[in-house]
C-alpha positions in Angstrom: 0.0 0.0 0.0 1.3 3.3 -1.2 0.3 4.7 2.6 1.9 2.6 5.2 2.8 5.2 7.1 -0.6 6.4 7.2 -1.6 3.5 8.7 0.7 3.4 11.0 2.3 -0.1 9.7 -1.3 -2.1 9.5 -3.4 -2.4 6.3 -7.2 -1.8 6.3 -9.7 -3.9 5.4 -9.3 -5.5 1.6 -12.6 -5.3 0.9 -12.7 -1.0 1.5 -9.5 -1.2 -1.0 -10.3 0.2 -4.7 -9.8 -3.2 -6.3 -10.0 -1.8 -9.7 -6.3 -0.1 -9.6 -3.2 -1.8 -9.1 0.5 -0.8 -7.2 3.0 0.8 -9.4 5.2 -3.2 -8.9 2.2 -4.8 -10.4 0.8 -6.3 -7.5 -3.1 -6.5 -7.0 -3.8 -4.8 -3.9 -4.7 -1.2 -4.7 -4.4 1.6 -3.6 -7.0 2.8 -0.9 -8.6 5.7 -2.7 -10.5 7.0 1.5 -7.3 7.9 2.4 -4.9 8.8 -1.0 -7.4 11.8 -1.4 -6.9 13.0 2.3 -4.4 15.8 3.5 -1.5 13.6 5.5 -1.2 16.2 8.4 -5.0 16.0 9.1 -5.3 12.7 9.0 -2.2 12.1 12.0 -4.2 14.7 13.7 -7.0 13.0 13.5 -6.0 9.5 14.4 -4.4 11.3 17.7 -7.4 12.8 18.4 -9.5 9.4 17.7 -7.1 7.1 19.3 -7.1 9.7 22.8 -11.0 9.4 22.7 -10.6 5.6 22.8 -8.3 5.3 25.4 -5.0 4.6 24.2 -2.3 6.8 24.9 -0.5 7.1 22.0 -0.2 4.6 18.6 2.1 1.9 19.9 -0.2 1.1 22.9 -3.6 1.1 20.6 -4.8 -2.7 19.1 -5.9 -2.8 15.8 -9.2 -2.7 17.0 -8.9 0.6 18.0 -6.8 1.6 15.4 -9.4 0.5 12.6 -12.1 1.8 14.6 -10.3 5.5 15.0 -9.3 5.7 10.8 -12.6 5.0 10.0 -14.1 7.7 11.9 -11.1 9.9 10.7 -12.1 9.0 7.4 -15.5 9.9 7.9 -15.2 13.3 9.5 -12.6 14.2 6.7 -15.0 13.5 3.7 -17.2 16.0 5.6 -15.1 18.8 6.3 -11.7 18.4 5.1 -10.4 20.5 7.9 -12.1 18.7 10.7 -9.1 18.2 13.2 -7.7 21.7 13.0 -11.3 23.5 13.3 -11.7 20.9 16.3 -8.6 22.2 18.2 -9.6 25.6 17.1 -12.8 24.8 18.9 -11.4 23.3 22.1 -8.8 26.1 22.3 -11.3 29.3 22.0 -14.6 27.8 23.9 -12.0 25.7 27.0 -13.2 28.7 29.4 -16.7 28.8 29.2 -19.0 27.8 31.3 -22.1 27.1 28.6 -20.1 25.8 25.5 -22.3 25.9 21.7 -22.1 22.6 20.0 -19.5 21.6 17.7 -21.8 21.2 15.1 -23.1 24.8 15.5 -19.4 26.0 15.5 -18.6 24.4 12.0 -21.9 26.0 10.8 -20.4 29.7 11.8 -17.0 29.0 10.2 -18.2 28.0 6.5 -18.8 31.9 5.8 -15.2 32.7 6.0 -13.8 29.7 4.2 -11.7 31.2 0.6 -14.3 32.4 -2.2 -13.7 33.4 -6.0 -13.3 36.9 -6.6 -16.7 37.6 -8.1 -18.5 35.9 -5.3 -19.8 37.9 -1.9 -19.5 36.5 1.7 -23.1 36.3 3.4 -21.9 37.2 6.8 -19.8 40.6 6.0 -19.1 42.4 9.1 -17.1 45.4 7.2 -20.1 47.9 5.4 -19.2 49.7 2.2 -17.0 53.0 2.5 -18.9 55.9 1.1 -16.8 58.7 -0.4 -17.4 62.5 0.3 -18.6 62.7 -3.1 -21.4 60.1 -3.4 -22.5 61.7 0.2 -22.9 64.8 -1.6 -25.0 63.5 -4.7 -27.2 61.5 -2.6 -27.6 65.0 -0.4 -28.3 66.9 -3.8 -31.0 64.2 -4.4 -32.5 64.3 -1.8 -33.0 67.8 -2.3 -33.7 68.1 -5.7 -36.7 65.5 -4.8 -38.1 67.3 -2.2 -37.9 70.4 -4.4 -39.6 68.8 -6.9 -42.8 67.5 -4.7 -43.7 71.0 -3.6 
C-alpha cells in the first residue's frame, strides 16, 4: 500500500481497498482511494485525536481494534469537512473557558462563511459595510434635495 505510514504499519480492510487499480510493482492490492485523497497532516491529527477518545495513549499502545475503529471515523469526518481536526482544536482552544459551550456542530456552521471564495463571489456574513466617499455623500444630499424640491 502506497500509505503505510498512514496506517501506522497495518493495512485496512481488503474489501474498502479500490480493487479496480493496481501498485505501481504490479501487485493486486490497490491503492485505498478513502485515504490517497486526504491531506496527511490532518489525518495524524485525527487519528491522535480518535485514538485519545478511545483510550489509548499514543499509537504503539492502541490494538488494531482501535486503530481500525479511529481511521474509519477519521475517514468519515474528513470526507465531511476536510479541515475537521484543526477547526476541532480551534474549537477546544477558543470555547476551554466557558462555562455554557455551543455545540461543535453549531461552531462548523459559523466558520463556513469565512472559508476562501472566487473573486466575483460575496460572503453572506460581511461584518465590514461599504466606505462611502465625500462625493457620493454629496449626490445623494443633492438628491434628496432636488426630490423634495420637486414634490412642492
Amino acid at each position: 500500500m502506497a500509505n503505510n505510514n498512514f496506517y501506522f504499519g497495518y493495512s485496512r480492510n481488503p474489501k474498502k481497498r479500490a480493487k479496480a487499480l493496481s501498485n505501481p510493482g504490479g501487485k493486486k492490492g490497490g491503492f485505498d482511494m478513502d485515504v490517497e485523497s486526504l491531506n496527511p497532516g490532518e489525518f495524524r491529527k485525527g487519528i491522535h485525536c480518535e485514538l485519545h477518545k478511545l483510550g489509548a495513549a499514543n499509537i504503539n499502545e492502541a490494538n488494531e481494534e482501535q486503530k481500525e475503529k479511529a481511521t474509519e471515523t477519521v475517514i468519515k469526518n474528513l470526507k465531511d469537512v476536510p479541515a475537521y481536526y484543526s477547526y476541532y482544536e480551534h474549537y477546544e482552544t477558543t470555547t476551554r473557558n466557558m462555562d455554557r459551550k455551543p455545540s461543535f456542530k453549531s461552531f462548523l456552521k459559523e466558520l463556513e462563511g469565512h472559508s476562501m471564495k472566487e473573486i466575483g463571489e460575496k460572503f453572506t456574513e460581511d461584518k465590514m459595510k461599504e466606505i462611502k466617499l465625500k462625493e457620493s455623500i454629496r449626490t445623494e444630499v443633492r438628491n434628496k434635495i432636488n426630490e423634495l424640491f420637486k414634490t412642492k
